[in-house]
N, C-alpha and C positions, 0 to 999 in steps of 0.2 A: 427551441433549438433541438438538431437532432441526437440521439445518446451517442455516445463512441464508443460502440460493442468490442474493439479493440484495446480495453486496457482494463475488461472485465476477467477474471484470474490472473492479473500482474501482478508482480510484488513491486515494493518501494518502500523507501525509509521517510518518515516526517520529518519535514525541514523547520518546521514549526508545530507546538504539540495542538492537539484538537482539544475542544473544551466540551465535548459531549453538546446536549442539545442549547449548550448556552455559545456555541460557534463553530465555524469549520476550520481546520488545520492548513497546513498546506503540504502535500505530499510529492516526491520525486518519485515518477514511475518510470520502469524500465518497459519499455513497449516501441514499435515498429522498427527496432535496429536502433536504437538511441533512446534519449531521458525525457520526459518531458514533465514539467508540473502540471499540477490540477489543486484546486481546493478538495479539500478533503474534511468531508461528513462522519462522524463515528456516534454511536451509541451512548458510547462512555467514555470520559477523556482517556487522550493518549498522549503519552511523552512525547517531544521531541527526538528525537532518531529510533523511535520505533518501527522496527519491522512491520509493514501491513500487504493485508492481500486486498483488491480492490474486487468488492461484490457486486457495486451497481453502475452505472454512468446512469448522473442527474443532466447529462447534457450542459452544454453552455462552459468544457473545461469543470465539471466540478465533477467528484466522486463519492460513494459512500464505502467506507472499509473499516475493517476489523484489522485485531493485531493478528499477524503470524508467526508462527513458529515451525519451519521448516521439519516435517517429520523423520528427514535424510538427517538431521541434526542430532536427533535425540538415539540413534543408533549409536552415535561413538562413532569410537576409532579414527583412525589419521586415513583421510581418504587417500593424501596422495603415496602412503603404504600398502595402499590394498592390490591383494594380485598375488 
C-alpha cells in the first residue's frame, strides 16, 4: 500500500492510548480540510488524548508518531490578548 505523505507533520490527539512496541493506538489527524483516523505506531506508550505529531505514514491508514508539545505553548501568555 502506498504512504500518505499527507498527514506527515499533522498533529492529532489519541483516541485510544498506544502501547509502545506491544501495539498501535488509534489516532484523530487533522489533515486535507477535515479528521480522519489512522492506527497509530509509537515508540513508547502514549495515553489516550495525547497530543502527537505524525512522523511517518506506514501506508495501509496507519502512522507512526511521537508526543507533541506545541512550542507556541510554552511562550505563555493569552494569545487572544496579544497586540
Amino acid at each position: 500500500m502506498p504512504q500518505d505523505e499527507a498527514v506527515i507533520g499533522c498533529t492529532g490527539k489519541l483516541l485510544i492510548a498506544t502501547r509502545g512496541s506491544a501495539g498501535p493506538g488509534e489516532v484523530l489527524v487533522r489533515v486535507r480540510g477535515g479528521s480522519e483516523t489512522f492506527l497509530a505506531w509509537s515508540e513508547k506508550p502514549l495515553q489516550m488524548g495525547a497530543t502527537v505529531l505524525v512522523i511517518e505514514s506506514r501506508g495501509c491508514r496507519e502512522v507512526g508518531v511521537i508526543e507533541w508539545v506545541d512550542p507556541l505553548d510554552a511562550l505563555g501568555g493569552d494569545p487572544a490578548g496579544a497586540g
